[in-house]
C-alpha positions in Angstrom: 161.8 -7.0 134.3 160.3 -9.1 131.7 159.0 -7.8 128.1 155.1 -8.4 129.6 155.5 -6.8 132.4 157.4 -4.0 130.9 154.8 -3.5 128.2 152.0 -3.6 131.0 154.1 -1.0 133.1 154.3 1.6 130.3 150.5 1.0 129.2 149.6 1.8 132.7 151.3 5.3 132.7 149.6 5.7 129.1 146.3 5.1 130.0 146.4 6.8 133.0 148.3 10.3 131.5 145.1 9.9 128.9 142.8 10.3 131.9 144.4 12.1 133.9 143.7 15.2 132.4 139.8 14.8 131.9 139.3 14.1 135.6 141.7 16.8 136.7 139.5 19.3 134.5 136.2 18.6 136.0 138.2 18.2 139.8 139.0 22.3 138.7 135.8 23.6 136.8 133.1 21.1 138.9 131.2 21.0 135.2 130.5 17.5 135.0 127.3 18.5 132.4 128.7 16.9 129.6 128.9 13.8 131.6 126.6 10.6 131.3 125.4 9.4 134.3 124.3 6.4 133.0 127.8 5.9 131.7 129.4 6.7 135.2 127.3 4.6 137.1 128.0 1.5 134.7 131.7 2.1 134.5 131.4 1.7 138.5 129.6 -1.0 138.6 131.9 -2.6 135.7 135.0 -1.5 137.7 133.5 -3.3 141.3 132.8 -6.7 139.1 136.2 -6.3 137.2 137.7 -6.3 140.9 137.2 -9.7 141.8 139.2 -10.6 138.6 142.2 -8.2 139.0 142.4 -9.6 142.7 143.0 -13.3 141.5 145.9 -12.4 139.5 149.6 -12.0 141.2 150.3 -8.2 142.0 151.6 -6.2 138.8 150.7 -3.4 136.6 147.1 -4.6 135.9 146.2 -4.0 139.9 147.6 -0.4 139.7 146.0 0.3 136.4 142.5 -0.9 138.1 143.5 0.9 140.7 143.3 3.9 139.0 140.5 3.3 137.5 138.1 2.7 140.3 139.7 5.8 141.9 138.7 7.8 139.3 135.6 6.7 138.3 134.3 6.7 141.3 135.8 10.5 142.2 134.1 11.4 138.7 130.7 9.7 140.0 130.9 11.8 143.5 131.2 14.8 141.7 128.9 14.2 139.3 126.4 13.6 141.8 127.7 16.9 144.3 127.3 19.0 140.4 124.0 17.8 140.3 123.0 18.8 143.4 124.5 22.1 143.3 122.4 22.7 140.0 119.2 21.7 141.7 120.0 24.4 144.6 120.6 26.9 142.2 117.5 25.8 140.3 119.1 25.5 137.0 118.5 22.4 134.6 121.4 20.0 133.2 122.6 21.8 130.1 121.6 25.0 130.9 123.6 28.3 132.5 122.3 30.3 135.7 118.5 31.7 135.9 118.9 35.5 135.0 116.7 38.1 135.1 115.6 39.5 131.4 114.3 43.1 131.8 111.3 44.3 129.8 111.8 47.1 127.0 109.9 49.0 129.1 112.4 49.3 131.8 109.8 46.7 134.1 111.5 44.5 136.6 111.5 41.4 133.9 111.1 38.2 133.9 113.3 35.0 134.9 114.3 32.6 132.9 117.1 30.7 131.7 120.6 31.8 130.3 122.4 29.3 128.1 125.4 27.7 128.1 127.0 30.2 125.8 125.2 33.3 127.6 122.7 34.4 125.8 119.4 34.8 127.8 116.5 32.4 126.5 113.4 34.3 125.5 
């Protein structure tokens, strides 16, 4: 194996082992909230166009890399779009927690509204 290839080889593994671990986390939690999907879309789109230039070159690193890449991007767009959808059954908004009910002082049935991300009901 040649110095380029080996440095292309052990690149791979690097950037892959860097992503790895964001994509297994939202693949666990299905909180992709602090994703763009703006960002996701366009790193797609990027990844179809940068396909036609990975296929022209001879079979190496760089196609396993890409590979990778538009496996994971597009897994990350899926659930992105699924976590969406689940949010809009629920009826929560991006960025916020569950709807809870808040009881009155009063001991009435309350009202609903929104809990925040770090639990504490809105009011």
């Amino acid at each position: 194996m040649d110095a380029a290839t080996l440095a292309g080889t052990v690149s791979t593994v690097l950037f892959a082992a860097a992503n790895l671990p964001m994509v297994v986390k939202a693949v666990r939690s299905g909180d992709l909230r602090s994703y763009s999907l703006s960002a996701l879309v366009m790193g797609n789109v990027g990844n179809a166009v940068y396909t036609l230039y990975v296929l022209s070159l001879p079979f190496g690193p760089i196609w396993i890399l890409h590979g990778f890449y538009l496996t994971t991007m597009a897994i990350m767009l899926v659930l992105y779009g699924l976590s969406a959808r689940a949010r809009r059954v629920r009826g929560a908004t991006p960025g916020h927690g569950p709807a809870t009910a808040v009881p009155f002082p009063h001991g009435g049935h309350g009202r609903r509204t929104r809990a925040r991300s770090v639990g504490f009901p809105v009011r």
